[in-house]
C-alpha positions as CSV (number, residue, x, y, z in Angstrom):
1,X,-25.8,14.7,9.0
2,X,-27.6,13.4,6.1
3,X,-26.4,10.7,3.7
4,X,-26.0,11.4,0.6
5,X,-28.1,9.5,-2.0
6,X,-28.9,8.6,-5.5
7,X,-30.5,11.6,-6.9
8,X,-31.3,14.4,-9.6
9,X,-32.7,16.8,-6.8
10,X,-30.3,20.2,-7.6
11,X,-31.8,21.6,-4.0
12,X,-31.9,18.3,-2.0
13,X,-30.6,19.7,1.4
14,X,-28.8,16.6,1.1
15,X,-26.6,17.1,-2.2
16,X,-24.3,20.6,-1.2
17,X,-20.9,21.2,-1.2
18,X,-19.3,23.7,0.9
19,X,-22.5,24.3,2.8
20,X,-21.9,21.4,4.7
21,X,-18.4,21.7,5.1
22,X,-19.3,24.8,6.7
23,X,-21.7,23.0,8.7
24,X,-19.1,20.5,10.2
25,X,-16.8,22.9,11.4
26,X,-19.6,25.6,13.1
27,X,-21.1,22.6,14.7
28,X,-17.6,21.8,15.7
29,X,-17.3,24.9,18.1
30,X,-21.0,24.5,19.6
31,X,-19.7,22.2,22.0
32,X,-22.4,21.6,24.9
33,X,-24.8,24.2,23.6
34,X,-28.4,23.4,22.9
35,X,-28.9,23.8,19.2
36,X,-31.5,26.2,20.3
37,X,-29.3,28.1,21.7
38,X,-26.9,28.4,19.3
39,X,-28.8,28.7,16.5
40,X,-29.6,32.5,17.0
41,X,-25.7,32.9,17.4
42,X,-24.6,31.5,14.3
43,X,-27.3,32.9,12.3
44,X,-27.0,36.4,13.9
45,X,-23.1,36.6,12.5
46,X,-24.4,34.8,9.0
47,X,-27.0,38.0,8.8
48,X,-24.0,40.3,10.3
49,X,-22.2,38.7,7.3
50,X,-24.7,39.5,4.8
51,X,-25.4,42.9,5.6
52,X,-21.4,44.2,6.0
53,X,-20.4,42.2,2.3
54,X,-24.0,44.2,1.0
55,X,-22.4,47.4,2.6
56,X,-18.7,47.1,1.2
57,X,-19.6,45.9,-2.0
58,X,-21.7,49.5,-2.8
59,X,-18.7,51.5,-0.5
60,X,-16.7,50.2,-3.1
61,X,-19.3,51.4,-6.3
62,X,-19.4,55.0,-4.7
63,X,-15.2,54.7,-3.8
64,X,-14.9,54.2,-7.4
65,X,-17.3,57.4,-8.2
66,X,-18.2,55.9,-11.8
67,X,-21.8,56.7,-13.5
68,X,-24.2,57.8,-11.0
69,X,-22.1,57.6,-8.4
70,X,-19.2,60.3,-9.7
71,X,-19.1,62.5,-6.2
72,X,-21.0,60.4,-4.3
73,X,-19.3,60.4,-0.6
74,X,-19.2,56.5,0.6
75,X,-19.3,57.3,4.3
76,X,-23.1,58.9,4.0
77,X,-25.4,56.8,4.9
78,X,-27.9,57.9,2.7
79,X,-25.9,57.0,-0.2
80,X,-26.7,53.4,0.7
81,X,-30.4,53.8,2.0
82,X,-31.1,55.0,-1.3
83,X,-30.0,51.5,-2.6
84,X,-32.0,49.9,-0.3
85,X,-28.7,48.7,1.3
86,X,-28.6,48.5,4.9
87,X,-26.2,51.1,6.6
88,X,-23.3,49.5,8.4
89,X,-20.9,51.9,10.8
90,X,-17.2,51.4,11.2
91,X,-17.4,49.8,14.2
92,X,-20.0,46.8,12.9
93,X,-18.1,45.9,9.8
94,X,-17.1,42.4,9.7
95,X,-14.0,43.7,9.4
96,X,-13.3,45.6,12.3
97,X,-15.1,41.8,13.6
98,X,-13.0,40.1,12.3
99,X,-9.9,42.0,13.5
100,X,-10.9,41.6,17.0
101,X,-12.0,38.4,17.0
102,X,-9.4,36.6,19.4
103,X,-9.6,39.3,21.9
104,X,-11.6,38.3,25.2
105,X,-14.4,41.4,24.8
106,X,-15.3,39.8,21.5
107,X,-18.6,39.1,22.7
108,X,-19.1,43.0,23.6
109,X,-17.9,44.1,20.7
110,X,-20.4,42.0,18.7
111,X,-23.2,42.9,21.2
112,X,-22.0,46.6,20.3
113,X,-22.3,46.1,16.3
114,X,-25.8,44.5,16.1
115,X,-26.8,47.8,18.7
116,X,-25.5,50.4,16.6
117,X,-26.8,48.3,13.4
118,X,-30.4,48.3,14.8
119,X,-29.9,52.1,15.9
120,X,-29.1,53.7,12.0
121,X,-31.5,51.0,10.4
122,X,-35.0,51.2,12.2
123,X,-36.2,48.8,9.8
124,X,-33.8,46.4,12.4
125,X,-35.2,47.8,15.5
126,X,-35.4,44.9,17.8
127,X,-34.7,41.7,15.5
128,X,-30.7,41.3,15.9
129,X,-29.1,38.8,18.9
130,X,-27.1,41.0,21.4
131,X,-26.2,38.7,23.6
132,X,-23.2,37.6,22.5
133,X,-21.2,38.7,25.8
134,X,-23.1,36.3,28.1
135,X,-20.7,34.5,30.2
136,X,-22.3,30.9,29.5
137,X,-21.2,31.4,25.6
138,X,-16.9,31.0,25.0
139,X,-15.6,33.4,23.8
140,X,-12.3,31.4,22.3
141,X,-14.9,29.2,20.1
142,X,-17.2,32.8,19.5
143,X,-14.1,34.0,17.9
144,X,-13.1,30.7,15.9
145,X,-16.9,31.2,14.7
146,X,-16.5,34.7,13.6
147,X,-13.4,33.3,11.5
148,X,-14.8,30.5,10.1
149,X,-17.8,33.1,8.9
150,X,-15.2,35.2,7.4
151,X,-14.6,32.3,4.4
152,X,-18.1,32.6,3.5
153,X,-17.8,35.4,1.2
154,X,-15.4,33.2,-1.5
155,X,-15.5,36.1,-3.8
156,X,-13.4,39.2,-4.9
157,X,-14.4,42.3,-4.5
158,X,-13.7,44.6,-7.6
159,X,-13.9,48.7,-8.0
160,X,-16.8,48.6,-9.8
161,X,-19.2,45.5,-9.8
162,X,-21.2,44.9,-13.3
163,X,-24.9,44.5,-12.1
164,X,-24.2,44.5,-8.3
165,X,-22.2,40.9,-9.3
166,X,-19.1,39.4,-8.4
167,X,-16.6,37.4,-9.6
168,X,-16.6,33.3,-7.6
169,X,-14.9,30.8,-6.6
170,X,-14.0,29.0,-10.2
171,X,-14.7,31.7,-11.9
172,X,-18.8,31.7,-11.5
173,X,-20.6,35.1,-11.1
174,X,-22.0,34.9,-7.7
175,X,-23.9,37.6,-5.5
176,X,-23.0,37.7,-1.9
177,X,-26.9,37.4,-1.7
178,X,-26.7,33.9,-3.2
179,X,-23.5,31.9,-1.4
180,X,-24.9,33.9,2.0
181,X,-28.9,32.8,1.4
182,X,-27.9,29.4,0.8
183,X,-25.6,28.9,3.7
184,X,-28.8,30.4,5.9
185,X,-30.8,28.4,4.7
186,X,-28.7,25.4,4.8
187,X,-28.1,26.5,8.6
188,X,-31.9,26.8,9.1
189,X,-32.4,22.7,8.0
190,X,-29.6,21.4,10.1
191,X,-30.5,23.3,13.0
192,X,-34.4,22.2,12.9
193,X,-33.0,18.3,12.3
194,X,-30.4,19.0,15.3
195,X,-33.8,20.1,17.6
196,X,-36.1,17.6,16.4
197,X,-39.8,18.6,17.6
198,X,-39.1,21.8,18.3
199,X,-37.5,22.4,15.2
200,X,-41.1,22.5,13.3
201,X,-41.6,25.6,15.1
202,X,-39.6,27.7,12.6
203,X,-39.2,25.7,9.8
204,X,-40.9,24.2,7.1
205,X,-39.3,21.2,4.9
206,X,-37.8,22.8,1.5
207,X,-39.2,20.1,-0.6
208,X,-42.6,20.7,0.8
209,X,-42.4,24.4,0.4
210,X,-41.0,24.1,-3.2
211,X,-44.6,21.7,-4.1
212,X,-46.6,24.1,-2.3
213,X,-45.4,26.7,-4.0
214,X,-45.3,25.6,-7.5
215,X,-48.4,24.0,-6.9
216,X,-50.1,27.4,-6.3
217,X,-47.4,29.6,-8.7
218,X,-47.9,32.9,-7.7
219,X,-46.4,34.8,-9.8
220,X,-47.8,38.5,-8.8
221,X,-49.9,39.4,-6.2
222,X,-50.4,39.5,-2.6
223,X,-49.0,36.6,-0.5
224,X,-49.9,35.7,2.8
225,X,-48.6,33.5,5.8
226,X,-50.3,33.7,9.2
227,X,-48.1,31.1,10.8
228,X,-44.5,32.0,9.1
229,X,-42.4,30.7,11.1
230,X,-38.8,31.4,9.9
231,X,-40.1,32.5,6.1
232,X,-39.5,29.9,3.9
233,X,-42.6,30.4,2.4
234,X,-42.0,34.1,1.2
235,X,-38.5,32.8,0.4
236,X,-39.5,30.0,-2.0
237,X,-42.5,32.0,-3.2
238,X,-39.8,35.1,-4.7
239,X,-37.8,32.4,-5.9
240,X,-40.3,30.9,-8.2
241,X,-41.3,34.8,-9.2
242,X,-37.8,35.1,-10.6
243,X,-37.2,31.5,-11.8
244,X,-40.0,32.3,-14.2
245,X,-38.8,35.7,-15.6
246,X,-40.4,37.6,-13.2
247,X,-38.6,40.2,-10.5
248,X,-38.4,40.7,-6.9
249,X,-41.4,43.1,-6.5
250,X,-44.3,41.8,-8.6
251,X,-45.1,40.1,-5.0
252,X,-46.3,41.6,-2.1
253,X,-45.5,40.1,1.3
254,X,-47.5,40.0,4.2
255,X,-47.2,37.6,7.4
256,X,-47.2,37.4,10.9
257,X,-45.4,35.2,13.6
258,X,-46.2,34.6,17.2
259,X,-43.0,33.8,19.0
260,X,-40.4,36.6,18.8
261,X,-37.7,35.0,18.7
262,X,-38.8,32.6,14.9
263,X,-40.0,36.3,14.0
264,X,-36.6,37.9,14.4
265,X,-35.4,34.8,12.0
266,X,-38.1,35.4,9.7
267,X,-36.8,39.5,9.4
268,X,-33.3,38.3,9.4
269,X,-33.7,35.9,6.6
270,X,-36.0,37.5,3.9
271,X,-33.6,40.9,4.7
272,X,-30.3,38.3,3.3
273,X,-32.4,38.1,0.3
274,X,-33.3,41.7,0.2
275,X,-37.0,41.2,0.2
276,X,-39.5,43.6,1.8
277,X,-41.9,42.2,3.8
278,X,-45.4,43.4,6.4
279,X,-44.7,41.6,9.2
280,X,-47.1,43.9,11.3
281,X,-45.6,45.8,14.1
282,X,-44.7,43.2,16.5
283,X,-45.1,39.5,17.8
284,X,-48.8,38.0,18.0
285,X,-51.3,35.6,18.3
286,X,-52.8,35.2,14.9
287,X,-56.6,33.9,16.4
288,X,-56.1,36.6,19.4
289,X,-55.0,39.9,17.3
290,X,-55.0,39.3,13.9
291,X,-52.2,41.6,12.6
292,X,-53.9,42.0,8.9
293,X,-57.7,42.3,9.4
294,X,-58.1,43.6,6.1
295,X,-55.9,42.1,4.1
296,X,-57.5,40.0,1.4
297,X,-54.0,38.3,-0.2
298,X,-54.1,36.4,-3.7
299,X,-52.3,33.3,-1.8
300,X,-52.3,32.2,1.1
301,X,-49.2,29.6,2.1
302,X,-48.7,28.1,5.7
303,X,-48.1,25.5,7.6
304,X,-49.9,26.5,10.7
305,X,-49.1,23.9,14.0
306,X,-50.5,20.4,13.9
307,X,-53.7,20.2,15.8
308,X,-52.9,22.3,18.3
309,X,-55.2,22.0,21.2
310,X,-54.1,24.9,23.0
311,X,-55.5,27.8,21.6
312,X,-57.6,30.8,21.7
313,X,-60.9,30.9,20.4
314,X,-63.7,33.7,20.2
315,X,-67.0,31.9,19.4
316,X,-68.7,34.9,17.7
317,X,-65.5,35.1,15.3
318,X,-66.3,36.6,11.8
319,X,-64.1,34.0,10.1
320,X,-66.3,31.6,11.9
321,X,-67.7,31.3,8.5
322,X,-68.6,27.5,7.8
323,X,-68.6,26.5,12.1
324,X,-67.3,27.1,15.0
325,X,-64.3,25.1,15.6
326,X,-64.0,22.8,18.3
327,X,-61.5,24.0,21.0
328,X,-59.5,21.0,21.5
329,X,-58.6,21.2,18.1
330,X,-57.5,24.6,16.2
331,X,-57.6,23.2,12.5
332,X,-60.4,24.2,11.1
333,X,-59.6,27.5,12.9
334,X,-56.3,27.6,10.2
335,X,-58.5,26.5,7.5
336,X,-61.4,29.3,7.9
337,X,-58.9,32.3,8.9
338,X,-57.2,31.3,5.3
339,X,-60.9,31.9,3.6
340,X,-61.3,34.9,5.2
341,X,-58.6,36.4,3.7
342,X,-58.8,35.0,0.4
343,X,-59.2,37.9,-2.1
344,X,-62.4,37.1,-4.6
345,X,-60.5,35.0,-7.4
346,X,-57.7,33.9,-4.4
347,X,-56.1,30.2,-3.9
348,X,-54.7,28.8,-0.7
349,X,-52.3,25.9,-0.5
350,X,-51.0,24.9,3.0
351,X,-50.4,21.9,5.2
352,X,-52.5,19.8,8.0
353,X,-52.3,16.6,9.8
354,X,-53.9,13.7,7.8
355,X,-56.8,13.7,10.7
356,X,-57.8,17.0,8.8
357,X,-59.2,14.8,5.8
358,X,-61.8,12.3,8.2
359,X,-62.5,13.5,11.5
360,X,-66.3,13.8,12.8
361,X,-65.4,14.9,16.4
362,X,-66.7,18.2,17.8
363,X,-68.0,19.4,14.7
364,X,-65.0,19.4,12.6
365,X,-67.2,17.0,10.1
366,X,-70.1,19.4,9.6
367,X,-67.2,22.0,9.1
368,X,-65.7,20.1,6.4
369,X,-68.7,18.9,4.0
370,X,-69.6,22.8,4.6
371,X,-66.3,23.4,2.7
372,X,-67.3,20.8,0.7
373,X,-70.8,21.8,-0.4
374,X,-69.6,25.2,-1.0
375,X,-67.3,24.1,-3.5
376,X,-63.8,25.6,-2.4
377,X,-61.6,22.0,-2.3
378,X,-59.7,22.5,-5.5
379,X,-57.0,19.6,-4.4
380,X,-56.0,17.3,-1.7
381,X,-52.6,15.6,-1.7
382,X,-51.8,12.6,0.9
383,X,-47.9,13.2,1.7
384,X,-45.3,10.2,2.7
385,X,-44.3,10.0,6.4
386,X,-40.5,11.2,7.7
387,X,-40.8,14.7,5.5
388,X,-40.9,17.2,9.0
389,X,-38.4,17.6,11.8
390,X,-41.0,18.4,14.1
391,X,-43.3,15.7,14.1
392,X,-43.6,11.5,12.4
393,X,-47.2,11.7,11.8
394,X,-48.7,11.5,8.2
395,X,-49.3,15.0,7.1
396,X,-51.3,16.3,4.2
397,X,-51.5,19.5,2.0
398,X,-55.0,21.3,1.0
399,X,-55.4,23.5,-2.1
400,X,-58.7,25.7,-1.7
401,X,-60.1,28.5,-4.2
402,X,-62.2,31.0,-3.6
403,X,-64.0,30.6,-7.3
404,X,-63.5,27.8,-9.7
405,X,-66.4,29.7,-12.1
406,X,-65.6,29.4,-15.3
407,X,-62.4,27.6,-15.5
408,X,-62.3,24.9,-18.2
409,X,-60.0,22.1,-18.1
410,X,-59.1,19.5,-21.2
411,X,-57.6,19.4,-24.4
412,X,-59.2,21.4,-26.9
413,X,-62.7,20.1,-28.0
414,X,-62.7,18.4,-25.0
415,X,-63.0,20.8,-22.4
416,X,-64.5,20.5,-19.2
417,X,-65.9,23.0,-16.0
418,X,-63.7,21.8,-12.8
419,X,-66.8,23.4,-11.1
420,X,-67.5,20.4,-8.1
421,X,-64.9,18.5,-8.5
422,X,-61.7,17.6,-6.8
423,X,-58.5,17.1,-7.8
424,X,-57.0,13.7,-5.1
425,X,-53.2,13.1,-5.6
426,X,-52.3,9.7,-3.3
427,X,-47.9,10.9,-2.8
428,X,-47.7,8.7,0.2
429,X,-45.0,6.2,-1.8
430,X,-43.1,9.4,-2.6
431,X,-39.5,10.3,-1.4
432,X,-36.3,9.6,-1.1
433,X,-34.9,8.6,2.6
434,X,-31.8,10.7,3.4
435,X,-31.4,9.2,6.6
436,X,-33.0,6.8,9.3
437,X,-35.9,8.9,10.1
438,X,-36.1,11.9,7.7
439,X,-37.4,11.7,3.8
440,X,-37.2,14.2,0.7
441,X,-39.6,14.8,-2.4
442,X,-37.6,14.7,-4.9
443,X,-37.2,17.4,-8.3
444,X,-39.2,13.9,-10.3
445,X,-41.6,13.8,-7.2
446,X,-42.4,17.6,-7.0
447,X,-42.7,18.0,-10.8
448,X,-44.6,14.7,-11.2
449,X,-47.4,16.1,-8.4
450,X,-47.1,19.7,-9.7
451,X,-47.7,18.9,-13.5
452,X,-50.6,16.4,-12.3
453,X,-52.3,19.6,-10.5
454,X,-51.7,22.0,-13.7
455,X,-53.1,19.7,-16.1
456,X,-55.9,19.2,-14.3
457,X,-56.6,22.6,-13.7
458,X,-56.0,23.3,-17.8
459,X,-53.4,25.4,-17.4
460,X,-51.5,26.8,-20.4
461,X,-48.7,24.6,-21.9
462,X,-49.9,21.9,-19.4
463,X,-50.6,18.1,-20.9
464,X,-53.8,16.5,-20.9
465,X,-55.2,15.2,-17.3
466,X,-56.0,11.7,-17.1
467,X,-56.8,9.6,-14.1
468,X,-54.1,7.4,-12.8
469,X,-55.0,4.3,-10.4
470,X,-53.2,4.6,-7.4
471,X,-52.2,8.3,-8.0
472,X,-54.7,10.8,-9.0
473,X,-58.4,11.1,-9.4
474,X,-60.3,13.5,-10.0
475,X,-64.3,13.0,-8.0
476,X,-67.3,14.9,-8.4
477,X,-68.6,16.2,-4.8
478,X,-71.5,13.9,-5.4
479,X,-68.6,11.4,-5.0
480,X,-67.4,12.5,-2.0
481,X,-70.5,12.9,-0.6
482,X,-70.9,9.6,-1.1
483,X,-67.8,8.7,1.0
484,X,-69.3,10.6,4.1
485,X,-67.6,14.1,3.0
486,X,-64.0,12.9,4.0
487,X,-61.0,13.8,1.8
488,X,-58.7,11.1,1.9
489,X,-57.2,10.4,-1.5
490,X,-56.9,6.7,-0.8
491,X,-60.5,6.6,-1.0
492,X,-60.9,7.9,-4.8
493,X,-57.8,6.7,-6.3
494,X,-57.9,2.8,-6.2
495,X,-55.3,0.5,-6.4
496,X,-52.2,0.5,-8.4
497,X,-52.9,-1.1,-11.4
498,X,-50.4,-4.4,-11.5
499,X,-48.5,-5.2,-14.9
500,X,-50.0,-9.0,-16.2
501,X,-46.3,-10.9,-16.0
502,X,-48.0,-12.7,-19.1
503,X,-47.8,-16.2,-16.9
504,X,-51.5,-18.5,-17.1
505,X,-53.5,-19.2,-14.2
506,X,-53.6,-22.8,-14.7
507,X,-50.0,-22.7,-14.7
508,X,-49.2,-20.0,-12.0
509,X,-51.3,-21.6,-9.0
510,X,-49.5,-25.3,-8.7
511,X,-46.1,-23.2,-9.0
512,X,-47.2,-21.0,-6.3
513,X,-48.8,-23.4,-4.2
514,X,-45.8,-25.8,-4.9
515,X,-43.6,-23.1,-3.5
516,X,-45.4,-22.7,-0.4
517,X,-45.1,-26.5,0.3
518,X,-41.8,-26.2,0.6
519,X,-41.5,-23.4,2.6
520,X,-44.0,-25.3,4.9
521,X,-41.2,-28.5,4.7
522,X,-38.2,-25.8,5.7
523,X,-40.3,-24.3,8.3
524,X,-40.9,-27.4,10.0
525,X,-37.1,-28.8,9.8
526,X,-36.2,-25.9,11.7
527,X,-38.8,-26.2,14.1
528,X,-38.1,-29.6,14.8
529,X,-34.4,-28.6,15.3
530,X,-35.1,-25.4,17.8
531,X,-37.3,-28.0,19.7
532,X,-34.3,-30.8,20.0
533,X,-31.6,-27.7,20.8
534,X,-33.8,-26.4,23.8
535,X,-34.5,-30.1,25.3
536,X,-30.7,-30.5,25.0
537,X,-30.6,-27.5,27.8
538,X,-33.3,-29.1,29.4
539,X,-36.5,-26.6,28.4
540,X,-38.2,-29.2,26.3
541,X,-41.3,-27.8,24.9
């Protein structure tokens, strides 16, 4: 588990409360499971969870027959896909789980639920885990689980709701929505830490989703992920819609997954939210059946797999726009399927390995200063190492335009076109470690890189840009072309500039150099004793 640290982060997975407790104990019951394994489990009863407190909490509104609902029968199911709330029969509420939870065809019965669940909500149709009666999985420590899920909830139901709201523990008004979403989520981090590599496959960093995010603040509009993974993105992405007086609707969602099982988790956890998503029919290769072809999306958010060597490639492509990647090496493939479905005025924000930024081989060079020349890098910002679960190398993330024409940047008077330039933000001494290996942006971090990017672009409210050494720079393309077309941020934003400590040179240099004379003395002392200790055990040197 991570430590806790020193820190003002309200979101740091590393600051919660009874997220973690909750944590302890489920991790408790896995026992010898893979975390793999038991991942789909727990989050299958969280979802279960989420969709049987939805149900009971609008039984109770039509119970109570009050307003619209005077009449209203609160066994028809319609009643409840009207609300866009998911239908739950008697035989799937937690409830009836819950009352059966120490009895040995628990598993069954689950199995059972999430069947019948899927079978009156075809917008379920093939996402739940049923395969909780398998004989590897106890079914003592399935029903411990189910009971410890059960204290999720911490809220009281009333007859009649205000608002769809409830009352919390302490008194705080609290949707199931909200203590549910953040115990998935919560669930989602800890399980890609407890798989290591192979947790990158479904999930993305929060911190690094926040900054891409409020880098790119889309606040209506299409949005776009062709390597979602578990859904973070779209998660984060409604988040900031309603965090800035928006509402869940002014965005559109659209993304597509290629392993079934992350897609199921991707379903599962934007429908805990209740956001609608186009996930396309089914499972799929993004490069071998794109599941959008026409889809030109206002943002495009991702973080596709890291260099990923084995992949499929069409050399006649149409998103082959600016080069034909190289087939050791499906980067640029990422990069060019995001232009392609830019919309006219669209931005994309996502993340790549650092090699991204430099590489010549194969082509990926040309590929790049054809990017380049075509003026679509708005920003590129070098990240610190230890962010993702998945992988230790240095990752980076891109921010590409379709059209910077006619966007003006500056205080007033001052204005200037952002037309070929580039925005270079050097984050790399960013972060916060929460344990041994694994780091966090902070809130000071993430607003520090995001305001750098606004201002820069001129946006409204935003302070006046201004070139940092050691942090942010923004170059001309004539610049970059001058460093060979590569897009490190090193490379443009110099050195740190070092406070004078107000001490004279003349004065400075025999202190220093005094200093190291005497280290040279100690140094030599303790030589001279290591040499006498070994010839006293007779390895005389």
């Amino acid at each position: 588990m991570p430590k806790k640290k020193a820190s003002s982060a309200k979101d740091s997975t590393a600051n919660l409360g009874f997220e973690a407790k909750l944590w302890l104990a489920a991790d408790k019951l896995r026992n010898n499971m893979d975390a793999a394994e038991y991942k789909h489990v727990v989050l299958g009863l969280i979802f279960l969870k989420y969709i049987s407190d939805s149900f009971e909490e609008h039984h109770a509104k039509l119970q109570a027959g009050q307003g619209d609902y005077a009449g209203a029968n609160p066994e028809d199911p319609d009643e409840y896909k009207a609300e866009n709330v998911f239908w739950v029969p008697s035989d799937s509420r937690w409830s009836y789980l819950q009352a059966h939870a120490k009895q040995p065809t628990i598993g069954k019965i689950v199995d059972d639920a999430m069947v019948a669940i899927e079978r009156d909500n075809p917008r379920l149709k093939g996402v739940l885990p049923k395969d909780y009666a398998r004989p590897a999985l106890d079914k003592h420590r399935l029903g411990e689980l189910i009971d410890l899920i059960g204290t999720i909830s911490m809220i009281a139901v009333s007859p009649s709701p205000p608002s769809g709201e409830r009352v919390g523990v302490r008194g705080q008004s609290l949707r199931s929505v909200d203590i549910l979403g953040r115990v998935y989520e919560y669930f989602l981090t800890q399980f890609a830490s407890a798989e290591g590599k192979n947790g990158g496959q479904f999930y993305t960093p929060s911190c690094v989703v926040r900054l891409l995010v409020e880098m790119l603040a889309p606040y209506k509009g299409r949005i776009y992920d062709p390597a979602c993974g578990s859904g973070g993105m779209f998660v984060q992405s409604e988040k900031f819609v309603e965090s800035h007086g928006g509402k869940l609707g002014d965005i559109s969602i659209y993304g597509q997954e290629s392993n079934a099982t992350t897609r199921r988790l991707a379903i599962m956890n934007l429908a805990i939210r209740g956001i609608e998503a186009d996930f396309g029919p089914e499972h799929a290769d993004t490069f071998r059946r794109d599941l959008h072809p026409d889809l030109r999306a206002d943002y495009v958010i991702a973080n596709p797999p890291f260099n990923d060597s084995d992949w499929f490639r069409k050399d006649d492509d149409v998103r082959w726009q600016f080069g034909v990647p190289p087939k050791g090496n499906a980067n640029f493939a990422w990069v060019q399927h995001f232009i392609h479905h830019l919309a006219p005025q669209g931005m994309a924000g996502f993340v790549l390995a650092n090699g991204s930024m430099s590489s010549n081989q194969s082509g990926e060079g040309d590929i790049r200063r054809a990017l380049i020349e075509a003026d679509l890098v708005d920003c590129m910002v070098a990240l610190p190492g230890q962010l993702f679960y998945s992988t230790q190398i240095p990752v980076c993330l891109w921010f590409l335009v379709k059209s910077k024409s006619g966007k003006k940047a500056g205080a007033k008077g001052q204005e200037r076109d952002r037309k070929r330039e580039t925005l270079f933000i050097d984050a790399r001494k960013m972060g916060t470690l929460i344990d041994r290996v694994h780091r966090e942006l902070t809130d000071a971090d993430i607003e520090k890189i995001v305001s750098t990017y606004h201002a820069w672009r001129g946006e409204k409210g935003a302070v006046v840009y201004e070139d940092i050494a050691g942090f942010c720079k923004s170059a001309t393309t004539d610049d970059i072309t001058a460093h060979g077309h590569v897009l490190t941020p090193g490379r443009y934003v110099g050195a740190e500039e070092v406070e004078n400590d107000g001490e004279p040179f003349e004065e400075k240099m025999p202190r220093l150099v005094a200093e190291l004379q005497a280290q040279f003395a100690e140094s030599a002392k303790l030589e001279a004793q290591i040499r006498a200790n070994l010839k006293g055990l007779g390895y005389g040197l």
